[in-house]
MARKE-780024 format. One record per residue: x, y, z of N, C-alpha, C in turn; residue in three letters. Coordinates in steps of 0.05 Angstrom, whole numbers, padded with zeros to 5 digits, always signed. Layout:
XYZXYZXYZAla...
REM end
This chain:
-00887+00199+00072-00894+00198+00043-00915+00176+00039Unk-00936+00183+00021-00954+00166+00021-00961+00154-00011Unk-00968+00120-00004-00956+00108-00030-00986+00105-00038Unk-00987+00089-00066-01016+00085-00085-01025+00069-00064Unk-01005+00044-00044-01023+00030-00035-01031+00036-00009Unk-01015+00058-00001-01029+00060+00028-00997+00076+00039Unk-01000+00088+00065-00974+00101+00069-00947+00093+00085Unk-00925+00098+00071-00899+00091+00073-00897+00085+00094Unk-00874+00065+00100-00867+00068+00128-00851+00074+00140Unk-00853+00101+00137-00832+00122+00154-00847+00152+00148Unk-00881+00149+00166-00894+00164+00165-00900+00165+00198Unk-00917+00187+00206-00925+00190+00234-00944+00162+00245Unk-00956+00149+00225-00977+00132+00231-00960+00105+00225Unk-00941+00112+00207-00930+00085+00201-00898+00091+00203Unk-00881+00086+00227-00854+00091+00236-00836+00068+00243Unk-00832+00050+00214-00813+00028+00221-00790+00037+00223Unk-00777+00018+00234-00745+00016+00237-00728-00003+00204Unk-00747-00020+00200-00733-00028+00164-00752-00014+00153Unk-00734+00005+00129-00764+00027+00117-00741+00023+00082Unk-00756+00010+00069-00744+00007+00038-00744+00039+00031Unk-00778+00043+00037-00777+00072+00025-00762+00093+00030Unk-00748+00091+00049-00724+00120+00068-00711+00119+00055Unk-00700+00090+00044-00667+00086+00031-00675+00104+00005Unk-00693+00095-00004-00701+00111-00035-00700+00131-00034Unk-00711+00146-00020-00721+00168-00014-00700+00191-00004Unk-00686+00180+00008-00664+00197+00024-00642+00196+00014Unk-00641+00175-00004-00618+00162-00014-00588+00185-00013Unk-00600+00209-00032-00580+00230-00036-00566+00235-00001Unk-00580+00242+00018-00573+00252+00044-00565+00233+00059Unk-00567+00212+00051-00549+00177+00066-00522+00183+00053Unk-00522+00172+00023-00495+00180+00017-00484+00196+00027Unk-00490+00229+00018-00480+00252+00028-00465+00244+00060Unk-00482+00239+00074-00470+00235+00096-00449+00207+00108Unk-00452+00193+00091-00427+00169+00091-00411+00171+00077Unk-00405+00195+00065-00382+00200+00049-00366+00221+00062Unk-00383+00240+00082-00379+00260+00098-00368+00247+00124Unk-00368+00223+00126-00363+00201+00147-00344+00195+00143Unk-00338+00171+00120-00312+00158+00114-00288+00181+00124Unk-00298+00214+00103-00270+00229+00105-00261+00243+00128Unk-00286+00249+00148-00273+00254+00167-00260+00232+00185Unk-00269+00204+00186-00247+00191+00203-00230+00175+00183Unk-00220+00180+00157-00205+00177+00145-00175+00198+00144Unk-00183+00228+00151-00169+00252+00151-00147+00256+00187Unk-00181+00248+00209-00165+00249+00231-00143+00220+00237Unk-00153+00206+00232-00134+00181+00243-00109+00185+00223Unk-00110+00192+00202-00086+00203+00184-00064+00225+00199Unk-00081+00246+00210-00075+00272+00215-00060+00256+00251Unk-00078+00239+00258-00070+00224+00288-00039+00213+00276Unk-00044+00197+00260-00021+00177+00259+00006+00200+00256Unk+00001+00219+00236+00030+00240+00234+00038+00254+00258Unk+00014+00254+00280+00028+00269+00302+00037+00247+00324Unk+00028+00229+00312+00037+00199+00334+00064+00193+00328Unk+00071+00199+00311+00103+00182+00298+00129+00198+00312Unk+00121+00224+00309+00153+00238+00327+00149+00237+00361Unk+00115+00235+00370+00118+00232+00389+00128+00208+00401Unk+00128+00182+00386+00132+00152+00391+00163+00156+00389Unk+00181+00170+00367+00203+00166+00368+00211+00183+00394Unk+00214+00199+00405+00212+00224+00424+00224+00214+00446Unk+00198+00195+00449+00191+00170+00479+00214+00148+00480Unk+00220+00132+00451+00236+00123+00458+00269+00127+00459Unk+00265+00156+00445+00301+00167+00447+00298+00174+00477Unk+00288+00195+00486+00285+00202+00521+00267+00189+00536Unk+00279+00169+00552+00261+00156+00570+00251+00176+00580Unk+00258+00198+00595+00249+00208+00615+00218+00222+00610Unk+00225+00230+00572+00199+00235+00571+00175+00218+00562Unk+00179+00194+00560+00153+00167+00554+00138+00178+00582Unk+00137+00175+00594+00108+00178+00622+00103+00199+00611Unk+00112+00227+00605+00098+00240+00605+00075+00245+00572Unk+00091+00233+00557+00085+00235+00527+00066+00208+00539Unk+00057+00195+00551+00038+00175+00555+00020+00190+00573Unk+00028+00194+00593+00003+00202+00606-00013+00230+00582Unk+00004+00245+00580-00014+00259+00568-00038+00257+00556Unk-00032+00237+00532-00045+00222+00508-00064+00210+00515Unk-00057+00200+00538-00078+00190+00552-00091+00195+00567Unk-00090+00216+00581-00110+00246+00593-00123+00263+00573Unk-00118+00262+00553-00126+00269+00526-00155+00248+00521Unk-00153+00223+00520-00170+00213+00510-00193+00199+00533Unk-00188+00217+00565-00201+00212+00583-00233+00238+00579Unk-00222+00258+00565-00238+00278+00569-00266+00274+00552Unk-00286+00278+00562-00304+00267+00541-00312+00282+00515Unk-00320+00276+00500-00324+00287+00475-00347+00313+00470Unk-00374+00310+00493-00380+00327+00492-00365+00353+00509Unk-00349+00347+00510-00341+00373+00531-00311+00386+00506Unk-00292+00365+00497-00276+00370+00485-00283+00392+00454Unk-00305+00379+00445-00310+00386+00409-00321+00421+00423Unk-00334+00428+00444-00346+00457+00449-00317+00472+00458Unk-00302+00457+00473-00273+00475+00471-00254+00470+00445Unk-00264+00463+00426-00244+00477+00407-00262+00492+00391Unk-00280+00494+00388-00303+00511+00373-00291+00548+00384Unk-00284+00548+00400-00276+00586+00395-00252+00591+00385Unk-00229+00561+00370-00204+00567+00357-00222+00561+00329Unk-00234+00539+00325-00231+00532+00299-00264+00528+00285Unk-00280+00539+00303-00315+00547+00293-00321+00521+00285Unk-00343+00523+00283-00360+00499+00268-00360+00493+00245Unk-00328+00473+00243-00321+00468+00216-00309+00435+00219Unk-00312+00428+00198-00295+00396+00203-00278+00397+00211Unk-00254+00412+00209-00228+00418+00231-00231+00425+00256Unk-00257+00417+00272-00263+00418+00301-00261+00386+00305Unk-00269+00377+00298-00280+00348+00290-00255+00332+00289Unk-00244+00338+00265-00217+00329+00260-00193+00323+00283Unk-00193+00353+00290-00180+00353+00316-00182+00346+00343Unk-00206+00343+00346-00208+00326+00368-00213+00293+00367Unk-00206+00279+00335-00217+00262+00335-00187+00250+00336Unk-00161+00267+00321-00138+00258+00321-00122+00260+00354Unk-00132+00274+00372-00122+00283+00392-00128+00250+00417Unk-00155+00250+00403-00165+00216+00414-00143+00193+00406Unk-00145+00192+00377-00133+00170+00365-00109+00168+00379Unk-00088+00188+00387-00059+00192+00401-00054+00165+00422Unk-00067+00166+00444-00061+00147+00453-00058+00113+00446Unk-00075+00108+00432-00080+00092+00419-00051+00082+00402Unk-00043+00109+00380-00025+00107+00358-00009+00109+00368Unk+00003+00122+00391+00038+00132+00401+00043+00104+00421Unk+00033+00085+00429+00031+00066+00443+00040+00034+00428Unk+00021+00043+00406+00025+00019+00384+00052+00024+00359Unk+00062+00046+00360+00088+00058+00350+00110+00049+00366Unk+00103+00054+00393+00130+00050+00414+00130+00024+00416Unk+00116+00009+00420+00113-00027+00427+00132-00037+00401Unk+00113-00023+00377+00126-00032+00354+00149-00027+00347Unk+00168-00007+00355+00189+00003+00345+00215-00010+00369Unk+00195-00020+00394+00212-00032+00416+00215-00062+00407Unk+00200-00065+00397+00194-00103+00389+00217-00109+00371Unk+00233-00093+00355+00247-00105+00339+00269-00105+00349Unk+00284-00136+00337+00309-00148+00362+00332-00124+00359Unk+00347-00127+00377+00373-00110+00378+00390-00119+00356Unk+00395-00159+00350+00414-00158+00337+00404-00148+00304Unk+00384-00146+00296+00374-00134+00273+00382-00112+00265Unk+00380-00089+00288+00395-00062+00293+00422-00064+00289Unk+00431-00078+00296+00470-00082+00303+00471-00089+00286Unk+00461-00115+00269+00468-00119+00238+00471-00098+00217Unk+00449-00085+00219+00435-00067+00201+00462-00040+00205Unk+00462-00041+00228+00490-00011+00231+00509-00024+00224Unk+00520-00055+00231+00548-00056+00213+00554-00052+00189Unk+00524-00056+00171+00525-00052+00138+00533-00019+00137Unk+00522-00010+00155+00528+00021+00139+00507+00037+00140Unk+00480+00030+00156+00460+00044+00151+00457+00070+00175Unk+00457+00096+00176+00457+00113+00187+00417+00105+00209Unk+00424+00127+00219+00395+00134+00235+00374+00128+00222Unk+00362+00146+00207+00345+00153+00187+00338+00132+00167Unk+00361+00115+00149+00359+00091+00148+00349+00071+00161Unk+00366+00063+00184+00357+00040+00202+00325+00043+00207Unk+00318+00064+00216+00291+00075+00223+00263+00063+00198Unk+00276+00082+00174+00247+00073+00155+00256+00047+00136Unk+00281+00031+00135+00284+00012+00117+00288-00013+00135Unk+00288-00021+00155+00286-00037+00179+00266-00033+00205Unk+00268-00011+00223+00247-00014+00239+00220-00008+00238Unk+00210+00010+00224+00181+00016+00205+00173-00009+00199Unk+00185-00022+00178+00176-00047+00158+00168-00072+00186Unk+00190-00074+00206+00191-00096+00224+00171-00096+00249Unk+00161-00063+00255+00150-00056+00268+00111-00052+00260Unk+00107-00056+00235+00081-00057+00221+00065-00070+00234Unk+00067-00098+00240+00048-00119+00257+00036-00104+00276Unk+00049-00098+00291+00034-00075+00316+00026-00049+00309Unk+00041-00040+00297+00029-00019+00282+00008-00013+00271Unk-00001-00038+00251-00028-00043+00239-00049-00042+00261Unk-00042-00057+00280-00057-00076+00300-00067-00047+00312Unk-00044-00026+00328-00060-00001+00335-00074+00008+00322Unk-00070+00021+00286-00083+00026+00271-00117+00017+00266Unk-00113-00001+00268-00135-00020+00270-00162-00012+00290Unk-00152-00010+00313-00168-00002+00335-00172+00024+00333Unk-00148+00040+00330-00149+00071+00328-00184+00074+00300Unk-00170+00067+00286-00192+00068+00257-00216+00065+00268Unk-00235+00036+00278-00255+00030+00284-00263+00054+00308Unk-00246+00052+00329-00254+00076+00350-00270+00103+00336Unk-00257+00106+00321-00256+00135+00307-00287+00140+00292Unk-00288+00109+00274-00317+00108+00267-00338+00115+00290Unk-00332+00103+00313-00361+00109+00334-00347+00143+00336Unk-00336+00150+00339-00326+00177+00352-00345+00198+00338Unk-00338+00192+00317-00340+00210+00289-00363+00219+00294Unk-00394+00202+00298-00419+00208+00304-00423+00230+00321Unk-00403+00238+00338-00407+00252+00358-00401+00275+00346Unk-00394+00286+00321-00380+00306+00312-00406+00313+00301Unk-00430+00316+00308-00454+00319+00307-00462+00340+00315Unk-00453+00354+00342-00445+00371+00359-00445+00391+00345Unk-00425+00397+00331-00421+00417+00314-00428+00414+00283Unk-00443+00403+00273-00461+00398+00259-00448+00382+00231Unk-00422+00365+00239-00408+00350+00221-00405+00324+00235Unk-00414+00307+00243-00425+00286+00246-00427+00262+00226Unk-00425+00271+00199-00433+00247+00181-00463+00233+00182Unk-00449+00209+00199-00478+00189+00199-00488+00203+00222Unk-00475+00212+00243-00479+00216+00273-00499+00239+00266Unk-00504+00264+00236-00517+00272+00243-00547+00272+00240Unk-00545+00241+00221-00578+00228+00214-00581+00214+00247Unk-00564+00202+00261-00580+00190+00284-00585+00208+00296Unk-00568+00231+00311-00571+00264+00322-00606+00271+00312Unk-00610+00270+00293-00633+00276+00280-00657+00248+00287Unk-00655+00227+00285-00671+00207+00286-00674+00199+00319Unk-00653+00207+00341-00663+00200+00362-00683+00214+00364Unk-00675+00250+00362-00691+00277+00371-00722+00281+00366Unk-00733+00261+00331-00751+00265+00318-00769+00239+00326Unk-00749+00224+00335-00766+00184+00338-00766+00181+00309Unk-00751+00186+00294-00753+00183+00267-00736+00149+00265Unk-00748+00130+00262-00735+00097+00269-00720+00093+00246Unk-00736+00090+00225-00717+00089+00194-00693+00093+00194Unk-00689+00126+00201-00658+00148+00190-00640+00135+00218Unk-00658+00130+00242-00633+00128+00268-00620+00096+00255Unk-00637+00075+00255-00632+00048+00248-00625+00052+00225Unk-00617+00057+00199-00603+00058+00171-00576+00070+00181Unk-00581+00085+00200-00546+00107+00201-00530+00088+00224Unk-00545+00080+00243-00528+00060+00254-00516+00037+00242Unk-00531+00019+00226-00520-00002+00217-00497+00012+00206Unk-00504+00025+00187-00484+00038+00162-00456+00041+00186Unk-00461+00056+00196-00437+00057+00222-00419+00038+00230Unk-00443+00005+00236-00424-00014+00239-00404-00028+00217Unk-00429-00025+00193-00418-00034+00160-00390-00016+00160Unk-00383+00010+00156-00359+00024+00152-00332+00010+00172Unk-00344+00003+00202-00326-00003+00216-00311-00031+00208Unk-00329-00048+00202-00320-00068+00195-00307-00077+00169Unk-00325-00058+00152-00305-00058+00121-00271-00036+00120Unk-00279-00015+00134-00252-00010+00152-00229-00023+00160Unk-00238-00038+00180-00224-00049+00186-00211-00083+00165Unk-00230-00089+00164-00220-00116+00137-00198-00105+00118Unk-00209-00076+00110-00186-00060+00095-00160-00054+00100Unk-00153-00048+00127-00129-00047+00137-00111-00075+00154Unk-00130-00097+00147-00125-00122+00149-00112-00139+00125Unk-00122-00131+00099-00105-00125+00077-00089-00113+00064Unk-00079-00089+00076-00067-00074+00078-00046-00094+00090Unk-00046-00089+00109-00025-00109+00130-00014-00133+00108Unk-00032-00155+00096-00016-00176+00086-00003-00173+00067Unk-00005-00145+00049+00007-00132+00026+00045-00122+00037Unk+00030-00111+00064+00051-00098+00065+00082-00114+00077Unk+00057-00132+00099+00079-00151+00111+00081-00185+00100Unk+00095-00192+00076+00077-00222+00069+00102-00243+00083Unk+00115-00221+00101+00128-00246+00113+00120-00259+00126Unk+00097-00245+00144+00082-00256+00167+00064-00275+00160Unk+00057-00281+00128+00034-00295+00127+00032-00324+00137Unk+00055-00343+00136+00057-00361+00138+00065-00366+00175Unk+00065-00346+00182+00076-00345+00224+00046-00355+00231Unk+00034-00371+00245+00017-00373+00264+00016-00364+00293Unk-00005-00354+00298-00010-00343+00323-00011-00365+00345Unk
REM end
């Protein structure tokens, strides 16, 4: 685009990497796509965490099956991404629910790891207290070990979340990408502006992300606030 004083820079002759004018300019298709961002790794690490929770309890009612409910999860998140998102594309086509699903299938190891640590961490006599009052399974579970088990919990969460931000770019592939699919676009073109604006933005989400679920945490747990590390 070329300005009264001379031409923009994020033209063939003029291709910065800080370009005021892109932001203006594109503004609609930045948003668009960092809102298309947030929800997909807002949806999978959601969609991760619900399939992480019966697998974490699973593991720790049957020892026998933790190795395998681990290795899996974690053969799961060995496979790489370009190879994974093209094998689910003939169940679920080129739709955010390709994306989704392989982004929650990642997060697993991560979440069923930080569930089990967390749900192992809390003392026995807490448990034995808690059953002499009267509290059944189901009880003890979400009104004592959930609440006691959060610290770690968060802490997976945490990593799971940020991971998911770099992931997400890759969901480009199938043409839901978010930010991933302005850089997808900005490596291919040398277009410097859209690759450098979508990256930062990338790190900005991870990190405001994450701060978010760092307050989350002191809301939820304010016993901890006063414990030093």
């Amino acid at each position: 685009m070329a300005g009264a004083d001379g031409p923009s820079c994020y033209t063939r002759q003029v291709n910065e990497w800080i370009c005021s004018d892109y932001l203006a300019d594109r503004r609609s298709e930045i948003v668009d796509a960092t809102v298309q961002h947030i929800a997909i790794t807002a949806v999978s690490v959601l969609v991760g965490l619900v399939i992480a929770f019966p697998l974490a309890l699973a593991a720790r009612r049957f020892i026998r099956l933790e190795s395998t409910i681990l290795a899996v999860t974690t053969g799961i998140y060995t496979i790489p991404s370009l190879a994974l998102f093209p094998l689910l594309v003939p169940f679920t086509g080129l739709t955010p629910t390709t994306v989704v699903i392989g982004l929650a299938l990642y997060a697993l190891t991560i979440l069923v790891r930080s569930l089990l640590e967390g749900l192992r961490a809390v003392p026995d006599e807490v448990r034995e207290s808690a059953t002499g009052m009267g509290m059944g399974a189901t009880r003890l579970l979400f009104r004592v070990e959930l609440p006691l088990a959060l610290p770690v919990l968060m802490a997976g969460l945490r990593v799971a979340t940020v991971s998911t931000v770099a992931l997400t770019t890759v969901g480009s592939l199938v043409a839901y990408g978010g930010l991933g699919n302005l850089i997808k676009d900005g490596v291919s073109t040398n277009f410097r502006a859209e690759l450098f604006t979508a990256s930062v933005i990338c790190v900005v989400l991870a990190i405001l992300l994450d701060v978010l679920l760092v307050v989350a945490q002191r809301l939820l747990t304010p016993w901890t606030r006063g414990v030093r590390a």
